[in-house]
SEVOFI-823797 format. One record per residue: x, y, z of N, C-alpha, C in turn; residue in one letter. Coordinates in pm, whole numbers, plus 50000, padded with zeros to 5 digits. Layout:
! SEVOFI-823797
XYZXYZXYZA...
This chain:
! SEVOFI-823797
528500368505313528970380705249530440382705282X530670381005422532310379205446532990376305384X532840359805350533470352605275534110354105122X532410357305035532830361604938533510373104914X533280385904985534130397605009535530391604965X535870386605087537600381505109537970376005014X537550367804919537960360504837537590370304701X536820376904660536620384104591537750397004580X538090401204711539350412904721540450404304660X540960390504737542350388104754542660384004555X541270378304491541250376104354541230388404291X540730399504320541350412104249542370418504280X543610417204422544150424504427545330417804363X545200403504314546440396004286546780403204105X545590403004080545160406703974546430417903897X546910429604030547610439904004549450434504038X549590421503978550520413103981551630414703836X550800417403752551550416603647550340411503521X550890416603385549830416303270549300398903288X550260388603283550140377303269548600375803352X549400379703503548130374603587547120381203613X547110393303575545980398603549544680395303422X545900387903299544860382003228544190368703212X544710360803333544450350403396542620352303503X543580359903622542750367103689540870369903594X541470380103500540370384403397539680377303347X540190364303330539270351103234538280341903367X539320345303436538720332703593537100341303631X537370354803617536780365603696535250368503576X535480365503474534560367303332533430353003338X534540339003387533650329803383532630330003486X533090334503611532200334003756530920347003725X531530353203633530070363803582529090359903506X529710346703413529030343303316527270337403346X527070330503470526020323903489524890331003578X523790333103539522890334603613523220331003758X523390344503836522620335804007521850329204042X520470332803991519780324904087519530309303997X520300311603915520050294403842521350289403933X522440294203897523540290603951523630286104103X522300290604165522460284404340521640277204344X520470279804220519420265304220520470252804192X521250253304109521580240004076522940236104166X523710249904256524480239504361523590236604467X522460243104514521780237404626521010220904577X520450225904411519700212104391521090198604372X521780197404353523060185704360523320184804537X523210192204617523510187704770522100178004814X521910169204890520410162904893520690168505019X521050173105099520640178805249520770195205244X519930204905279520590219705326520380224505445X521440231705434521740240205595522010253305531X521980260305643522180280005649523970278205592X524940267405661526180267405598526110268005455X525610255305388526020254505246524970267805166X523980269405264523380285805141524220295505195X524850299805239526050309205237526830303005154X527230291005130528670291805108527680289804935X526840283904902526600286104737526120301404772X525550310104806525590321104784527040329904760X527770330204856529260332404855530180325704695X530020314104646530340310104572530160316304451X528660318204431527930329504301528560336904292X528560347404415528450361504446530250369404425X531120360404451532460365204430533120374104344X532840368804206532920373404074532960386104084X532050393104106531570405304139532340417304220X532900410004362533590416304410534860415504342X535300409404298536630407404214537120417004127X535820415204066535560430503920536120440103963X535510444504080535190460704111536890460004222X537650452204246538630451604325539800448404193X539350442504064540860438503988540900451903939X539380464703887539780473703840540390487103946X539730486804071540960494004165542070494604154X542280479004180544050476304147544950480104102X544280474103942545280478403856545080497903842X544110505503889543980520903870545370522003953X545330516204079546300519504200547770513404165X547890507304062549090501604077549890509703975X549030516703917549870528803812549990539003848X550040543904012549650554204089551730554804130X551940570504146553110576104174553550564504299X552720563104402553110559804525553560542704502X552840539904414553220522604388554690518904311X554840533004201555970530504131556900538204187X557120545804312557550545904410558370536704513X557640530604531557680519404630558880504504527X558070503804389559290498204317560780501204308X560600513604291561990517504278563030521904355X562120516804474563100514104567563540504204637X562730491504570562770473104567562100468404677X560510476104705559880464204738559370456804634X559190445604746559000432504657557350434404603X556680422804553555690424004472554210422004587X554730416404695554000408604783553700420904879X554820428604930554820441505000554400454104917X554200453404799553530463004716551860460504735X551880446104703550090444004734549400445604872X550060443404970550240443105096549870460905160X550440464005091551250479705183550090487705099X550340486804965550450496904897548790494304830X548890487404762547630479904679546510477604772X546400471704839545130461004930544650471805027X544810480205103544350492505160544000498805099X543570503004977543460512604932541900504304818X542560496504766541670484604697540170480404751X540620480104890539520474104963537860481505000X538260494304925536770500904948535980499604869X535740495904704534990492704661534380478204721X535320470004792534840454204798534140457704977X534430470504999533480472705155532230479805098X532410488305014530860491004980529980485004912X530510468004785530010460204772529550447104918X530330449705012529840439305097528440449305181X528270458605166527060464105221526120458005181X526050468105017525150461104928524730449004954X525680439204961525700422504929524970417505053X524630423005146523850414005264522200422705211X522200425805163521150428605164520550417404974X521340416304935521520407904803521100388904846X522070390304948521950374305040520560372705138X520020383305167518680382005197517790378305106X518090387404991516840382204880517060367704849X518270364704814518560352204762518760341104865X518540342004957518420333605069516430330505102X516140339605063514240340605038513830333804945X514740340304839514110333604701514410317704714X515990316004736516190300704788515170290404856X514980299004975513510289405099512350288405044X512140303204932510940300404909510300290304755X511290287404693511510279804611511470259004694X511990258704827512220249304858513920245904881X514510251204789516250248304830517060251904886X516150265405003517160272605124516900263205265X517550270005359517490263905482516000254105470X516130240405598515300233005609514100241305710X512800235005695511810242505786511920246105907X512270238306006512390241906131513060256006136X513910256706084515010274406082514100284506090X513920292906100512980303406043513790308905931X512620314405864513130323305695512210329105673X512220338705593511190350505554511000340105361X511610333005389511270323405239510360313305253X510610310105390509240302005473507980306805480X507960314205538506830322705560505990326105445X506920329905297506170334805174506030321005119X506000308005134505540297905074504490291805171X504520297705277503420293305360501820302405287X502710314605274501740323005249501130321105120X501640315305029501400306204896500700297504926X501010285405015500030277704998498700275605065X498620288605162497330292805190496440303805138X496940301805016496090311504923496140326904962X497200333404951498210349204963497170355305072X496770352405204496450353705278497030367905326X496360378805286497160391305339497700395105465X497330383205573498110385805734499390377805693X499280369605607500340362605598501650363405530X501210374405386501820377005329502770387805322X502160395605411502490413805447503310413305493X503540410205612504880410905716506120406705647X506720390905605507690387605560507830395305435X506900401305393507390410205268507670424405303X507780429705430507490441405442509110439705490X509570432305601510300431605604511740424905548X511320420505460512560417505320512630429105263X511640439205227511740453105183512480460705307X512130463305412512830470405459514410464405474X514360453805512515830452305538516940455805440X516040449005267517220453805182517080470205115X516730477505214516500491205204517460494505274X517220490805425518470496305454519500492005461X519870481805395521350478405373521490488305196X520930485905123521360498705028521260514305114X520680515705212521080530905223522790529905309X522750515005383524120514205442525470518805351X524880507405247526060505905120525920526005086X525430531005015525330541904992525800552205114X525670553205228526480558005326528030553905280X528320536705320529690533905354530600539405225X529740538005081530800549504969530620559104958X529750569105035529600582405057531230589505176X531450579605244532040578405370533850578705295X533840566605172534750561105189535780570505083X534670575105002535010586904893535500597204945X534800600205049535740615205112536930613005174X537040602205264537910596705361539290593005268X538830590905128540040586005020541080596305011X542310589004987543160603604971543490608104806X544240618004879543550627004727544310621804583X545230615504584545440606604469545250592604413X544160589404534543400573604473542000578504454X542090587504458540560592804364540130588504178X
Protein backbone atom coordinates (compact mmCIF):
# COMPACT_ATOMS: atom_id res chain seq x y z
CA UNK A 1 0.00 0.00 0.00
CA UNK A 2 3.06 2.29 0.66
CA UNK A 3 4.35 1.86 -2.41
CA UNK A 4 1.53 2.34 -4.52
CA UNK A 5 0.46 5.42 -2.38
CA UNK A 6 3.93 7.07 -3.30
CA UNK A 7 3.86 6.48 -6.70
CA UNK A 8 0.29 7.15 -7.12
CA UNK A 9 0.78 10.86 -5.25
CA UNK A 10 4.14 11.71 -7.05
CA UNK A 11 1.98 10.67 -10.65
CA UNK A 12 -0.75 13.03 -9.64
CA UNK A 13 1.06 15.74 -8.26
CA UNK A 14 3.27 16.05 -11.49
CA UNK A 15 0.13 16.10 -13.13
CA UNK A 16 -0.37 19.98 -11.77
CA UNK A 17 2.74 20.72 -14.11
CA UNK A 18 1.20 22.19 -16.89
CA UNK A 19 -1.87 21.31 -19.53
CA UNK A 20 0.66 19.24 -21.66
CA UNK A 21 1.53 17.06 -18.72
CA UNK A 22 -1.35 16.83 -17.21
CA UNK A 23 -2.78 15.39 -20.40
CA UNK A 24 -0.12 12.96 -20.59
CA UNK A 25 -0.41 12.22 -16.90
CA UNK A 26 -4.44 11.75 -17.75
CA UNK A 27 -3.95 9.12 -20.54
CA UNK A 28 -1.09 7.10 -18.45
CA UNK A 29 -3.58 7.39 -15.39
CA UNK A 30 -6.99 6.21 -17.69
CA UNK A 31 -4.92 3.19 -19.01
CA UNK A 32 -3.86 1.80 -15.39
CA UNK A 33 -7.83 2.11 -14.69
CA UNK A 34 -8.68 0.43 -17.67
CA UNK A 35 -8.18 -3.35 -16.51
CA UNK A 36 -9.86 -5.35 -14.14
CA UNK A 37 -7.85 -6.03 -10.80
CA UNK A 38 -8.29 -9.03 -10.00
CA UNK A 39 -7.68 -10.31 -13.66
CA UNK A 40 -4.90 -7.92 -13.87
CA UNK A 41 -2.91 -9.66 -10.77
CA UNK A 42 -4.11 -13.05 -11.96
CA UNK A 43 -2.19 -12.65 -15.01
CA UNK A 44 1.06 -10.76 -13.47
CA UNK A 45 1.20 -13.38 -10.74
CA UNK A 46 0.26 -16.22 -13.45
CA UNK A 47 3.54 -15.08 -15.94
CA UNK A 48 6.00 -15.16 -12.62
CA UNK A 49 6.50 -19.26 -12.13
CA UNK A 50 7.68 -18.61 -8.47
CA UNK A 51 5.60 -16.32 -5.68
CA UNK A 52 6.52 -14.55 -2.71
CA UNK A 53 4.65 -11.91 -0.30
CA UNK A 54 7.34 -9.42 -2.40
CA UNK A 55 6.04 -9.84 -5.89
CA UNK A 56 2.07 -9.93 -4.43
CA UNK A 57 2.67 -6.55 -3.10
CA UNK A 58 4.44 -5.34 -5.73
CA UNK A 59 1.53 -6.82 -8.52
CA UNK A 60 -0.88 -5.59 -6.03
CA UNK A 61 0.86 -2.11 -5.80
CA UNK A 62 1.21 -2.20 -9.55
CA UNK A 63 -2.85 -2.60 -10.12
CA UNK A 64 -3.68 -0.48 -7.39
CA UNK A 65 -1.79 2.95 -8.35
CA UNK A 66 -4.05 4.28 -10.93
CA UNK A 67 -6.37 5.01 -8.38
CA UNK A 68 -4.38 6.90 -6.12
CA UNK A 69 -3.27 9.05 -8.96
CA UNK A 70 -6.94 9.97 -9.85
CA UNK A 71 -7.90 11.22 -6.62
CA UNK A 72 -4.22 13.12 -6.24
CA UNK A 73 -4.11 14.56 -10.24
CA UNK A 74 -7.69 15.99 -9.32
CA UNK A 75 -6.43 17.70 -5.91
CA UNK A 76 -3.74 19.12 -7.78
CA UNK A 77 -4.84 20.61 -10.35
CA UNK A 78 -8.07 22.09 -7.67
CA UNK A 79 -4.83 23.40 -5.66
CA UNK A 80 -2.89 24.71 -8.31
CA UNK A 81 -5.62 27.30 -9.23
CA UNK A 82 -5.71 28.27 -5.60
CA UNK A 83 -4.65 32.21 -4.65
CA UNK A 84 -1.66 30.76 -2.65
CA UNK A 85 -0.11 28.82 -5.75
CA UNK A 86 -0.54 31.81 -8.12
CA UNK A 87 0.99 33.60 -5.45
CA UNK A 88 3.92 31.84 -5.09
CA UNK A 89 4.32 32.27 -9.16
CA UNK A 90 4.43 35.62 -9.15
CA UNK A 91 6.89 35.90 -7.27
CA UNK A 92 9.20 33.20 -9.33
CA UNK A 93 9.12 30.15 -7.67
CA UNK A 94 10.10 27.67 -9.78
CA UNK A 95 7.73 24.79 -10.87
CA UNK A 96 9.50 22.12 -8.72
CA UNK A 97 9.18 24.43 -5.45
CA UNK A 98 5.55 25.08 -6.29
CA UNK A 99 4.91 21.20 -6.26
CA UNK A 100 7.11 20.78 -3.41
CA UNK A 101 5.93 23.63 -1.04
CA UNK A 102 2.81 24.41 -2.25
CA UNK A 103 1.05 21.45 -4.19
CA UNK A 104 2.24 18.01 -2.51
CA UNK A 105 1.20 18.96 1.21
CA UNK A 106 -1.81 19.76 0.65
CA UNK A 107 -2.44 16.99 -2.27
CA UNK A 108 -1.47 14.30 -0.12
CA UNK A 109 -4.71 13.73 1.88
CA UNK A 110 -6.82 12.23 -0.43
CA UNK A 111 -3.79 9.63 -1.31
CA UNK A 112 -3.64 9.17 2.92
CA UNK A 113 -7.19 8.42 3.13
CA UNK A 114 -6.97 6.20 0.04
CA UNK A 115 -3.95 4.38 1.62
CA UNK A 116 -6.30 3.48 4.64
CA UNK A 117 -8.84 2.18 2.60
CA UNK A 118 -6.17 0.32 0.44
CA UNK A 119 -4.77 -2.10 3.19
CA UNK A 120 -7.73 -3.24 3.83
CA UNK A 121 -8.32 -3.69 -0.28
CA UNK A 122 -4.68 -5.66 -0.23
CA UNK A 123 -6.07 -8.01 2.29
CA UNK A 124 -8.90 -9.02 0.19
CA UNK A 125 -6.80 -9.29 -2.78
CA UNK A 126 -4.00 -10.92 -1.23
CA UNK A 127 -6.91 -13.77 -0.04
CA UNK A 128 -8.47 -13.84 -3.12
CA UNK A 129 -4.83 -14.27 -4.66
CA UNK A 130 -3.85 -17.48 -2.05
CA UNK A 131 -7.02 -18.61 -2.35
CA UNK A 132 -7.15 -18.98 -6.00
CA UNK A 133 -3.49 -20.56 -5.78
CA UNK A 134 -1.36 -17.39 -7.10
CA UNK A 135 -0.66 -15.62 -3.66
CA UNK A 136 2.08 -16.36 -1.30
CA UNK A 137 3.47 -20.11 -1.34
CA UNK A 138 1.97 -22.55 1.50
CA UNK A 139 4.29 -22.59 4.12
CA UNK A 140 3.48 -18.51 4.75
CA UNK A 141 0.37 -18.35 6.48
CA UNK A 142 -2.74 -16.57 4.66
CA UNK A 143 -6.27 -16.30 5.45
CA UNK A 144 -6.36 -17.43 1.45
CA UNK A 145 -4.85 -20.62 2.74
CA UNK A 146 -6.95 -21.42 5.15
CA UNK A 147 -10.25 -20.70 2.82
CA UNK A 148 -8.92 -23.26 0.24
CA UNK A 149 -8.19 -25.60 2.86
CA UNK A 150 -11.56 -25.01 3.95
CA UNK A 151 -12.73 -25.80 0.29
CA UNK A 152 -11.17 -28.73 -0.04
CA UNK A 153 -12.49 -30.23 3.01
CA UNK A 154 -15.84 -29.74 2.14
CA UNK A 155 -16.73 -25.86 3.91
CA UNK A 156 -16.19 -27.42 7.15
CA UNK A 157 -17.74 -24.70 9.44
CA UNK A 158 -14.63 -24.81 12.11
CA UNK A 159 -12.75 -24.24 9.21
CA UNK A 160 -14.34 -21.85 7.41
CA UNK A 161 -15.54 -19.29 10.12
CA UNK A 162 -12.51 -17.93 11.55
CA UNK A 163 -10.43 -16.88 8.34
CA UNK A 164 -13.63 -15.38 7.23
CA UNK A 165 -14.48 -13.68 10.26
CA UNK A 166 -11.41 -12.25 10.33
CA UNK A 167 -10.92 -10.92 6.71
CA UNK A 168 -14.32 -9.26 7.69
CA UNK A 169 -13.20 -7.74 10.55
CA UNK A 170 -9.98 -6.54 9.47
CA UNK A 171 -11.33 -4.88 6.30
CA UNK A 172 -13.88 -3.26 8.64
CA UNK A 173 -11.68 -1.72 10.43
CA UNK A 174 -9.46 -0.40 8.09
CA UNK A 175 -12.65 1.28 6.36
CA UNK A 176 -13.66 2.71 9.70
CA UNK A 177 -9.71 3.84 9.82
CA UNK A 178 -9.97 5.32 6.28
CA UNK A 179 -13.28 7.05 7.31
CA UNK A 180 -11.73 8.47 10.58
CA UNK A 181 -8.33 9.54 8.72
CA UNK A 182 -10.85 11.86 6.13
CA UNK A 183 -13.02 12.75 8.88
CA UNK A 184 -9.65 14.03 10.58
CA UNK A 185 -8.13 15.39 7.51
CA UNK A 186 -11.24 17.52 6.39
CA UNK A 187 -11.31 19.50 9.47
CA UNK A 188 -7.56 19.78 9.97
CA UNK A 189 -7.67 21.29 6.10
CA UNK A 190 -7.30 24.88 5.82
CA UNK A 191 -9.90 26.91 4.97
CA UNK A 192 -9.07 27.54 1.32
CA UNK A 193 -8.17 23.95 0.14
CA UNK A 194 -11.53 22.99 0.99
Amino acid sequence: VALYVLVGLLVGVVAALGRRVDFAVGRVVDLGLMFPTLLLLLAIQGVTSSTSLGEVAFAIAVTQWPYVARLTRAEALRLAALPHVEAARAVGAGPLRILGVHILPLAATPALTAAAFGIGQAVLFETALTFLGFGVPPPTASWGELLAQAQASGLAPWLLIPPTVAVAAVVLACNLVGDGVRAALSVSAPVGSR
